[in-house]
VOFI-473633 format. One record per residue: residue in one letter; x, y, z of N, C-alpha, C in turn. Coordinates in steps of 0.02 Angstrom, whole numbers, plus 32768, in hexadecimal, padded with zeros to 4 digits. Atoms other than C-alpha are relative to their C-alpha. Example, Ala and Ser with C-alpha at 12.3 -4.5 7.8 and 13.67 -1.06 7.14 Angstrom:
# residues 2
A802D7FC5800082677F1F8186802D803C8000S7FD67FC57FFD82AC7FCB81657FD980378025
//
This chain:
# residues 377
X804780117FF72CBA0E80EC447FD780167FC4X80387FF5803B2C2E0E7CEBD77FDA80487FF5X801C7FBE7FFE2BCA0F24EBB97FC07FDA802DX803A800A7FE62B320EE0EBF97FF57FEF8043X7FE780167FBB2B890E99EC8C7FEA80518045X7FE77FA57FDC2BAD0F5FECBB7FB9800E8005X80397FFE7FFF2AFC0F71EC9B7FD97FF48040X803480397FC32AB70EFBED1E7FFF800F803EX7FF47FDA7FBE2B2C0F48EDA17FED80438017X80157FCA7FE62B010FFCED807FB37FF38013X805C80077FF12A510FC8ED8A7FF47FF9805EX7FF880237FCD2A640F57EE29801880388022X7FF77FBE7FDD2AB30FFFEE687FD5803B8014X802F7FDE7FF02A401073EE4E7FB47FDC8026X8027801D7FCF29CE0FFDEE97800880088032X80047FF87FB12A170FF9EF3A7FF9804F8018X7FE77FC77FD92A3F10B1EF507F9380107FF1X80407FFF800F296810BFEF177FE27FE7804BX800780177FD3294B1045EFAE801E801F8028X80037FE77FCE29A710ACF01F8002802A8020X80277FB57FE32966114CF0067FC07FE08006X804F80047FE828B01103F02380177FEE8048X8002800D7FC6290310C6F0BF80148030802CX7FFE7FCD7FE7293F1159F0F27FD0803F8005X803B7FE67FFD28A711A8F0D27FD87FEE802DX802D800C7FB8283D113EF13F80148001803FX7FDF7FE77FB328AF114BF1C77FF0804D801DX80167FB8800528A01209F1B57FAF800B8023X80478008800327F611F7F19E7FD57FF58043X8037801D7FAD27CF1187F24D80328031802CX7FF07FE07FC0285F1203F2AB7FCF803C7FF2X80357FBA801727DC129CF25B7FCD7FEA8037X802F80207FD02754122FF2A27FF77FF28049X800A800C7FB2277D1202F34680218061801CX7FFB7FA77FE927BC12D1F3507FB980278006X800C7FE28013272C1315F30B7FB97FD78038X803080117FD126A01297F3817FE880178027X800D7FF17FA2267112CFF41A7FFE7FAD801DX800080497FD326491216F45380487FEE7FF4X7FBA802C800826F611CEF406800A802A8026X7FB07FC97FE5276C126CF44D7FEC7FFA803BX800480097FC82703124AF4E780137FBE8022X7FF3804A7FEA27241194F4FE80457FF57FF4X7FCB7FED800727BD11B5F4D880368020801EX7FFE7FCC7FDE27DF1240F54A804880347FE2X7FD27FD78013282512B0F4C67FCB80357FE9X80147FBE7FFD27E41368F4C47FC3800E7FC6X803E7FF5803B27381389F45A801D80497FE4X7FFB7FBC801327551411F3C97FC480368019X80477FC4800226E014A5F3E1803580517FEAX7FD07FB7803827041558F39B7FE1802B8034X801C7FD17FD526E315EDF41A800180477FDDX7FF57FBF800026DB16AAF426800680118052X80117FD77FBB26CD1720F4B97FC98020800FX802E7FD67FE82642176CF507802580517FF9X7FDA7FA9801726651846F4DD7FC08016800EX80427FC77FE5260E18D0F5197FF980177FB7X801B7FD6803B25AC1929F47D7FCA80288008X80317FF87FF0255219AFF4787FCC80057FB0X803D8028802B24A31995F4177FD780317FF8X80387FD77FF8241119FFF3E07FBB7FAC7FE1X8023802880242382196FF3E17FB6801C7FEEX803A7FD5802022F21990F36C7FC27FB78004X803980428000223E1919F3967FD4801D7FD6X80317FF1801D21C41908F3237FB37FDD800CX8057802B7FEC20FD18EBF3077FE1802A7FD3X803F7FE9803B206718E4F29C7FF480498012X80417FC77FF11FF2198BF2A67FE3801E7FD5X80377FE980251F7719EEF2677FFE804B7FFCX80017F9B7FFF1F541ABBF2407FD87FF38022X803E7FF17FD51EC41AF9F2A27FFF8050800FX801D7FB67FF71E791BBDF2BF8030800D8054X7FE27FF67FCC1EDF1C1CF33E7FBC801D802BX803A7FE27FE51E331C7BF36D7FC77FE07FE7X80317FF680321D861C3FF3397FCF801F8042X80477FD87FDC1CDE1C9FF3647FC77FE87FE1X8051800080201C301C72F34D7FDE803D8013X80367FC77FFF1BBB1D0FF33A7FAC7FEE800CX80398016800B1B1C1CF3F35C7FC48041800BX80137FCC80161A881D75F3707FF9800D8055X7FED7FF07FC11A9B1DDBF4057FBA8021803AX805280077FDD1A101DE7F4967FEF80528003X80217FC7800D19AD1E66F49A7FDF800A8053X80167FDF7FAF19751ED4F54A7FB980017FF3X802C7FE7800E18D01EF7F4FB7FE07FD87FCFX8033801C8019182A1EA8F4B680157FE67FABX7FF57FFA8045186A1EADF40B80447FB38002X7FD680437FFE18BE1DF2F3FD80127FDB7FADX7FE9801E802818C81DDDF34A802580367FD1X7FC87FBE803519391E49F2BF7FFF7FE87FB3X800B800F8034192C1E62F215805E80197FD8X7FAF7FE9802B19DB1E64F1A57FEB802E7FE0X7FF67FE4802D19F21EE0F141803980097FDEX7FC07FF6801C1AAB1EE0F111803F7FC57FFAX7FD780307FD91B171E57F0FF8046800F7FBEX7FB37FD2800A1BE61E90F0E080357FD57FEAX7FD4803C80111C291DE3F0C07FD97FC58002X804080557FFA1C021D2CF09580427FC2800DX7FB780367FFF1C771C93F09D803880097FDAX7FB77FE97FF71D2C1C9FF08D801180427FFBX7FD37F9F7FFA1D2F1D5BF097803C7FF8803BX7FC77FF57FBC1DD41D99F1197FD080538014X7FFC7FD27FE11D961E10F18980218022803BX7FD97FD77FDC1DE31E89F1F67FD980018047X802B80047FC01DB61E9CF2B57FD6804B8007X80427FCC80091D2B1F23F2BF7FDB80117FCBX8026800380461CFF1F13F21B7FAF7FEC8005X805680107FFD1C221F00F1FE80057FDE7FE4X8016802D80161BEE1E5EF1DC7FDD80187FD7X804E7FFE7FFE1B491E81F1D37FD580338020X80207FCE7FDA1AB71EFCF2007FBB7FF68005X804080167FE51A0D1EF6F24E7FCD803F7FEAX801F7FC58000197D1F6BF2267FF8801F8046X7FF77FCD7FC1198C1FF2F2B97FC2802C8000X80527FD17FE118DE203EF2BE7FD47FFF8035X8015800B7FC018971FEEF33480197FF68048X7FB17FED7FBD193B1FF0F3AA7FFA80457FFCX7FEF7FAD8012193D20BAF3757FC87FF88034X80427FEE7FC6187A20BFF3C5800A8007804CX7FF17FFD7FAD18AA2076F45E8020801A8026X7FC57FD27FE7194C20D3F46F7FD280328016X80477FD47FFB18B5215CF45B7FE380028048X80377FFD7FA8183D212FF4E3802B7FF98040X7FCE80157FDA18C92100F558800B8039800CX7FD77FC68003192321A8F5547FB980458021X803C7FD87FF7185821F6F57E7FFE7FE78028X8016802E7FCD184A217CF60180408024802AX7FE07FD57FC418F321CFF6647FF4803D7FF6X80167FBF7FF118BE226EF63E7FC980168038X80497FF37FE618102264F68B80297FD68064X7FE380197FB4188421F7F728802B8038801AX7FF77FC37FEF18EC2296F72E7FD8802A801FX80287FCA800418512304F7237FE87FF18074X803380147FB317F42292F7D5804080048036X7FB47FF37FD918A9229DF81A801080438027X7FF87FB17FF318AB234AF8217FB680108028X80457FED7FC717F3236AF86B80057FCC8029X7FFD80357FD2181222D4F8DD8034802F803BX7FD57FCD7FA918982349F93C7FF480398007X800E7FB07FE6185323F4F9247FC77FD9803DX802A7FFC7FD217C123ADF985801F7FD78038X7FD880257FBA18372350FA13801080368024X7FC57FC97FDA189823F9FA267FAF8029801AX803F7FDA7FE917CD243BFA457FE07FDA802CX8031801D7FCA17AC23B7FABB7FCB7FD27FE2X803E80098011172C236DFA47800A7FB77FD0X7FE3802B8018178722C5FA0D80317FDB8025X7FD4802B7FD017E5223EFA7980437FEE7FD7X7FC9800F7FF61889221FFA78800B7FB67FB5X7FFA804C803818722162FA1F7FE680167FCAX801480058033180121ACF9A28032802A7FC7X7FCB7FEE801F18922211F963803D7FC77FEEX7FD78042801A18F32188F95E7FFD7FC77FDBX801780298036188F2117F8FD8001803C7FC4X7FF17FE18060189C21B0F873802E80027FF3X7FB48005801D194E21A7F87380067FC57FD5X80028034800B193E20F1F8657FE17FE47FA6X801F8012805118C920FAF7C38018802D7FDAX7FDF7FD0801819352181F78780367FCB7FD5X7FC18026802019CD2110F77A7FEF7FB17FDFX8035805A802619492057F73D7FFB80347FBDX80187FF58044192D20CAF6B0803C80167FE0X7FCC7FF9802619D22101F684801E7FD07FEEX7FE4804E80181A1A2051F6887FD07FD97FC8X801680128040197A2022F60C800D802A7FCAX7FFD7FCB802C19AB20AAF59F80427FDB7FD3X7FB68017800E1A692076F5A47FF57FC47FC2X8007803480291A301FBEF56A7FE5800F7FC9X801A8005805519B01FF9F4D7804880177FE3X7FDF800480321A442053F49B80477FD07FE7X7FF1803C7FF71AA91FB2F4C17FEE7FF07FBAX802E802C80221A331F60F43D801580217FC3X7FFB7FE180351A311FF2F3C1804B80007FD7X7FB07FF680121AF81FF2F3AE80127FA87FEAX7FDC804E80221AE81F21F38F7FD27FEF7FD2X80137FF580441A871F51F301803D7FE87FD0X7FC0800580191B2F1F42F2BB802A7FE3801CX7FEF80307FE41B6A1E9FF2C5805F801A7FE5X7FC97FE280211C441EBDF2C180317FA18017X7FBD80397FEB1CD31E33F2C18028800D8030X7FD67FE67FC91D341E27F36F80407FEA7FF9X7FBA801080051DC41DDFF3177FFF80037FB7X7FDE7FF480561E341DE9F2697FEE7FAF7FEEX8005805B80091E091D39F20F7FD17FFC7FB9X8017801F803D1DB01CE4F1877FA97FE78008X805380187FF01CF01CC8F17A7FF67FCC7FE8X801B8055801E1CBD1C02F1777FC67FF67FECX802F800080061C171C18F18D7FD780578004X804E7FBC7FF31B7B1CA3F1767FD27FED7FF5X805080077FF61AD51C7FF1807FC380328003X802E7FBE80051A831D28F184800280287FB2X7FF17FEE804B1A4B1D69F0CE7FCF80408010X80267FCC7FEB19EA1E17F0C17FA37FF07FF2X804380107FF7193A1E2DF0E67FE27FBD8028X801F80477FDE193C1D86F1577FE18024803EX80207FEA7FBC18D51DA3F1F780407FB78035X7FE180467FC4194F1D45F29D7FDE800D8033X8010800E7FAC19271D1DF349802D7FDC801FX7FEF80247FC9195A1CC9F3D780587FF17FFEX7FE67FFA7FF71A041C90F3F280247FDE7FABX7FFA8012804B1A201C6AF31E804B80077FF7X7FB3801080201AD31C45F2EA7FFE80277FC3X7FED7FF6802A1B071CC7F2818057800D7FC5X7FAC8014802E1BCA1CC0F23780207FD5803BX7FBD801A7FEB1C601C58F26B803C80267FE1X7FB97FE1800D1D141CB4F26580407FC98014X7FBE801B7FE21DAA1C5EF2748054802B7FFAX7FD17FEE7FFF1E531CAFF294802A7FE77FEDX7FD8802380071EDF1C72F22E804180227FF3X7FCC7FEA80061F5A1CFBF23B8014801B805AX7FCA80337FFA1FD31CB6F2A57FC47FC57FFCX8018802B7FF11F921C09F28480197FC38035X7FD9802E7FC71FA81B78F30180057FBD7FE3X7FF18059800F1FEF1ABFF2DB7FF57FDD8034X7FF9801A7FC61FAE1A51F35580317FB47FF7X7FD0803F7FE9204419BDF36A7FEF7FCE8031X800080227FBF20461924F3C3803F7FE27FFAX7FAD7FFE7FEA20DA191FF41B80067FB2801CX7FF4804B7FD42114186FF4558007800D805BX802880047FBF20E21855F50F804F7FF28032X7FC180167FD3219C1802F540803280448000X7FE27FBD800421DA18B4F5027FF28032802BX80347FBE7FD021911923F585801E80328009X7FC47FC77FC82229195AF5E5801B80277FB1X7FD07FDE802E22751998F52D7FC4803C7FDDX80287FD3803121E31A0FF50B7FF4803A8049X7FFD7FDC7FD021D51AC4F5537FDA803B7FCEX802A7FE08024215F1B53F518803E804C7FDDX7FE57FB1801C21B11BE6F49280437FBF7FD6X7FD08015804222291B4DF42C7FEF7FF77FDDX7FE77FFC805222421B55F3817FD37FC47FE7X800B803C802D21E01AE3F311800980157FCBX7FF6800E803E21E41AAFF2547FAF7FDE7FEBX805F800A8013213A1A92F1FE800D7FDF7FA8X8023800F803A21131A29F15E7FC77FDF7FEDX804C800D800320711A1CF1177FFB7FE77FD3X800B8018802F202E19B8F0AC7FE3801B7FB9X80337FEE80301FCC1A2FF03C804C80267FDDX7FDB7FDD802220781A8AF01F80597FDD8014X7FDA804B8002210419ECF017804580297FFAX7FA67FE8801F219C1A70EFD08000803A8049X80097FC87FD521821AEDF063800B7FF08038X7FFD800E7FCB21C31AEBF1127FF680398028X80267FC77FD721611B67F19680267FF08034X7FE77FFB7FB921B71B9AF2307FC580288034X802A7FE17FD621581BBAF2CD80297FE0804EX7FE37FFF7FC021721BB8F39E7FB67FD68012X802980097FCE21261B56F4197FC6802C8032X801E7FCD7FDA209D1BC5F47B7FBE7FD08032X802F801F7FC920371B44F4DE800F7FAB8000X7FFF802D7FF8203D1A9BF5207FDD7FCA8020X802F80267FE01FBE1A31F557801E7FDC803CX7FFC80277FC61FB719F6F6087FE97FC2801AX801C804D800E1F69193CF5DA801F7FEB7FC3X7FED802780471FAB18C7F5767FC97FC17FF4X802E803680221F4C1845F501800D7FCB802FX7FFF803C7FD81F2817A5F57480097FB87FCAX80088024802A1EF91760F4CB80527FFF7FC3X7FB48010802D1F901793F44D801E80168012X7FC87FDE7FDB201117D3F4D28013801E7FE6X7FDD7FCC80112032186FF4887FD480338017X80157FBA7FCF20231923F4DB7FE5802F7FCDX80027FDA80331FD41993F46680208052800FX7FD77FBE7FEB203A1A41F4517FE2802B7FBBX80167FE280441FFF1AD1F3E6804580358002X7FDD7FEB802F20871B24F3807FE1804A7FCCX80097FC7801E20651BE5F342801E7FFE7FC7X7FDA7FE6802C209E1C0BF2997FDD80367FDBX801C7FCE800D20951CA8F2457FC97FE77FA5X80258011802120161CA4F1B57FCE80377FDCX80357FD5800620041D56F16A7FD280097FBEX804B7FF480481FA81D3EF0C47FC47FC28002X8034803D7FFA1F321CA6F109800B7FD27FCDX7FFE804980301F8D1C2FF0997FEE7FB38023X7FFE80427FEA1F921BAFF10D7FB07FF8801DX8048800B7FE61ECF1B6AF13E800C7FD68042X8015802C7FD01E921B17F1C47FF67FBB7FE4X801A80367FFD1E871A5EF1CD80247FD17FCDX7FD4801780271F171A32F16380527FC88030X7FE2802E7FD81F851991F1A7804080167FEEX7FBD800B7FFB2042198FF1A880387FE28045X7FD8802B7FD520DB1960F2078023805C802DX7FCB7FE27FD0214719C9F28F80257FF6801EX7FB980197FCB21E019CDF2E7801F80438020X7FED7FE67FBB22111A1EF389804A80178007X7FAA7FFD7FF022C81A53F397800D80258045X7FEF7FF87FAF22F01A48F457804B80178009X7FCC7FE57FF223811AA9F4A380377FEA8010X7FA9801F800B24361A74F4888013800E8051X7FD7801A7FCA24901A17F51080217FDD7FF8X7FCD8039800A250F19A4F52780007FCC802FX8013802E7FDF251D18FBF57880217FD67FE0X7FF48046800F25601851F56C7FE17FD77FD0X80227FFF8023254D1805F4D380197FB57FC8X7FDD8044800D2569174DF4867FD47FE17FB0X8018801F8049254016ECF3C57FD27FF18024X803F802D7FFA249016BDF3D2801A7FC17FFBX7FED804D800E24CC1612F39980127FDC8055X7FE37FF97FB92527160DF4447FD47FD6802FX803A7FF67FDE248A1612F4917FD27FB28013X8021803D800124411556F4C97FAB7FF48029X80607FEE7FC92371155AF4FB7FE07FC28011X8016804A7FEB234014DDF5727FB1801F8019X80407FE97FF0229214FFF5977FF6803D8013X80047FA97FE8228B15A5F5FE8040800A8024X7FB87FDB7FF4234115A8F607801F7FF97FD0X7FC87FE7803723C815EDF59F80407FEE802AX7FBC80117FDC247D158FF5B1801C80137FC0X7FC17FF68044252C15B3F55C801C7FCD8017X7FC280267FE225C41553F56780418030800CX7FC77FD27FDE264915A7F5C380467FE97FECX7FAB80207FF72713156EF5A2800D80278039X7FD17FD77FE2276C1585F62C80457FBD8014X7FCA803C7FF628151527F653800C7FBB7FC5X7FEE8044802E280314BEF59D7FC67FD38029X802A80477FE327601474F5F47FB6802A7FE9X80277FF4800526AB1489F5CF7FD77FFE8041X80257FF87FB4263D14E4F64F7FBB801C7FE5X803A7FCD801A2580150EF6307FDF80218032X80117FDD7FCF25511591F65F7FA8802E7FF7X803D7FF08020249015D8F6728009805A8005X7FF37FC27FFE24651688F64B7FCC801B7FECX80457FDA7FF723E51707F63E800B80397FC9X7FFA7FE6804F23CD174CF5837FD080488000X803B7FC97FF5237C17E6F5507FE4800A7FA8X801A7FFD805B2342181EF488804A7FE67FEDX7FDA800A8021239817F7F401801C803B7FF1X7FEC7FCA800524091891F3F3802080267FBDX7FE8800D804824531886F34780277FCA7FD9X80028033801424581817F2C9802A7FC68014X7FBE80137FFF24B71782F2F6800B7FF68046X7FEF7FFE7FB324C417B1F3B57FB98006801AX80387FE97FE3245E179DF440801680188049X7FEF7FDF7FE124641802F4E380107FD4804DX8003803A7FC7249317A0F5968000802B8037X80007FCC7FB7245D17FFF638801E7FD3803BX7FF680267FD2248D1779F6A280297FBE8007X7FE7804A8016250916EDF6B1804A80057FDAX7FB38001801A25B11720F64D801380577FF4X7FE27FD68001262417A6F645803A80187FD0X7FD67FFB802B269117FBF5BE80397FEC8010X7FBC80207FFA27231795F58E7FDC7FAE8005X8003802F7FF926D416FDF5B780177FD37FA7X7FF58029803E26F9166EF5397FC47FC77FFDX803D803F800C265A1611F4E9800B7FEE7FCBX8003803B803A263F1586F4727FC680177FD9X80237FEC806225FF15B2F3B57FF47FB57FFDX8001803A802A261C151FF37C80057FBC802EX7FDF80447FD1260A1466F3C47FDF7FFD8061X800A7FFE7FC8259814A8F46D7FC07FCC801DX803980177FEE250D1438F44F80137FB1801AX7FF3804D7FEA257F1391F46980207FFD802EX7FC480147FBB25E713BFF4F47FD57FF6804AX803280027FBF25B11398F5AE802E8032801BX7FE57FE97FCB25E713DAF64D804C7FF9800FX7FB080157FF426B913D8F66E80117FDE7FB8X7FEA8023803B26C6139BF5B7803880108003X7FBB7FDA8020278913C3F5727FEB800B7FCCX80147FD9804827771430F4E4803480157FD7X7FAF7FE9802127FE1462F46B7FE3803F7FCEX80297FC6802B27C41516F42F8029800D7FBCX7FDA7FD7803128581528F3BA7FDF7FDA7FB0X80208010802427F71525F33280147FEB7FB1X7FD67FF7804B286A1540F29980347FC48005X7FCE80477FFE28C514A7F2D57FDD7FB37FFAX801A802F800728491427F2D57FD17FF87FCCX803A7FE8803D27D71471F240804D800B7FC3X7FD77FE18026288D1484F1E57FF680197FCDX7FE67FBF8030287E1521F1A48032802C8044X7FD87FCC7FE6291D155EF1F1802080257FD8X80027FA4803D291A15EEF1667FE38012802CX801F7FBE7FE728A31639F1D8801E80048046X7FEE7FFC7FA129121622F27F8006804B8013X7FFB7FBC7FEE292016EFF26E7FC38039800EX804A7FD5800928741711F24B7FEE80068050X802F7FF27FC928011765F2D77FD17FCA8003X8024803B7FEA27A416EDF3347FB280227FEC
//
């Protein structure tokens, strides 16, 4: 034969064997297809792939979070303190701090001129003397017959009206000296020396910020996972590299109607007043480790206000509903209700199967990677 002849045939050869790997490909291809369907393998009535796991007990520490804010563990308004006696207005004379001073609890604000509190202390203190004095001749002359019974008893009476006005002037004289009833930070003062006050005049604001409080809002569906004295985590915005630890210490007994969350205040310690009031950040709650039934979120199918899986049992698809709880860690979510460790659910393939589907879980056989037939499911 000719060379070219040889030519024509290897050609014409590799032609066919070309044609019948594409045909063995699409064959492949439509048995992949009608495997890999759900409608074909159902019309068909050959077993839908899907890929499972098991439901496993785990135990979990779950941590919820939420916006919040700092805020004063104590605040006080001072204002000017009443007076027993005619004398209703006060003159400063001393003032011991101004805005952002830290003061200490008994520490002097502030001080009042005391002269005319001293007077009264004065006349007051002459006034039970002289009720002493009619006290005493009120019963020599009873024990002589020469004084009734009641009129001794009304001098007792103005005996002890004048000791109780006495008490109050010096009441008055001792709030000459205005003092702080708590450790904290001064926001406001308003009293400068030589001012004349009266009446019920606003003089400082204190706020307490050692321990300061974070108020949180806790998500509202979280209720049951919150309990007073757990552990939080604190980041604030004013200090982004820094994470503050503090405890739960109160919990509000209303929740928002408007943004369903419970507000909770959060103690943290705070002893050089770095942290202020009124500074936003985030928190998170770390609720007390338990264990429980526990399945891939993925798993998980949400039909309106129900949560279904798909169950295998017998090589058949069963759905089953169930009653979820947080997300417990990453990946997993928690199931109070509805399946039991060991069970076998569908990962993969749960959103096309129905009710009694056939399922073929072996997964490494129909996904051929049977390299991984050893791997953990």
């Amino acid at each position: 034969m000719r060379p070219h002849t040889f030519r024509r045939l290897g050609g014409a050869f590799v032609l066919c064997c070309i044609i019948a790997a594409v045909a063995a490909w699409q064959w492949q291809a439509r048995e992949a297809l009608q495997a890999w369907s759900p409608d074909i393998a159902r019309a068909a009535d050959e077993p839908i792939p899907v890929r499972t796991v098991k439901a496993e007990q785990r135990e979990f520490a779950e941590t919820i979070g939420g916006t919040a804010v700092t805020m004063p563990s104590q605040s006080v308004v001072i204002t000017i303190p009443d007076s027993s006696s005619e004398a209703l207005d006060r003159e400063v004379t001393v003032v011991n701090c101004g805005v952002g001073s830290t003061v200490g609890k008994g520490d002097t604000l502030l001080e009042f001129n005391p002269t005319l509190f001293e007077q009264i202390v004065g006349e007051r203190e002459a006034l039970v003397e002289q009720a002493k004095e009619e006290f005493a001749i009120m019963t020599k002359l009873h024990e002589k017959k020469a004084a009734s019974g009641l009129e001794v008893k009304n001098a007792e009476v103005a005996v002890r009206s004048a000791e109780l006005q006495l008490g109050l002037a010096k009441r008055d004289l001792e709030l000459c000296k205005v003092m702080s009833p708590i450790n904290g930070v001064v926001e406001l003062m308003e009293a400068a020396p030589q001012m004349r006050l009266s009446g019920q005049s606003e003089l400082a604001v204190i706020h307490q910020l050692d321990p300061i409080y974070v108020q949180m809002d806790y998500p509202m569906e979280r209720c049951d996972s919150l309990a007073e004295g757990q552990t939080a985590e604190i980041v604030l915005d004013a200090f982004p590299q820094d994470k503050f630890t503090g405890k739960v210490v109160r919990v509000s007994p209303v929740v928002s109607t408007k943004t369903r969350v419970l507000p909770v205040l959060i103690e943290v310690a705070n002893p050089d007043n770095r942290i202020r009031a009124g500074i936003a950040g985030y928190a998170r709650v770390a609720c007390a480790k338990s264990s429980g039934t526990a399945v891939p979120s993925i798993a998980v199918i949400k039909n309106q206000q129900k949560a279904m899986v798909v169950r295998v049992e017998n090589n058949r698809a069963k759905l089953q509903e169930v009653r979820t709880g947080g997300v417990v860690q990453a990946g997993y979510v928690e199931v109070l209700d509805g399946l039991k460790s060991g069970d076998e659910i569908v990962v993969y393939g749960q959103d096309a199967v129905k009710e009694n589907d056939a399922v073929n879980a072996n997964w490494q056989e129909w996904s051929g990677r049977s390299d991984l037939a050893a791997a953990p499911k």
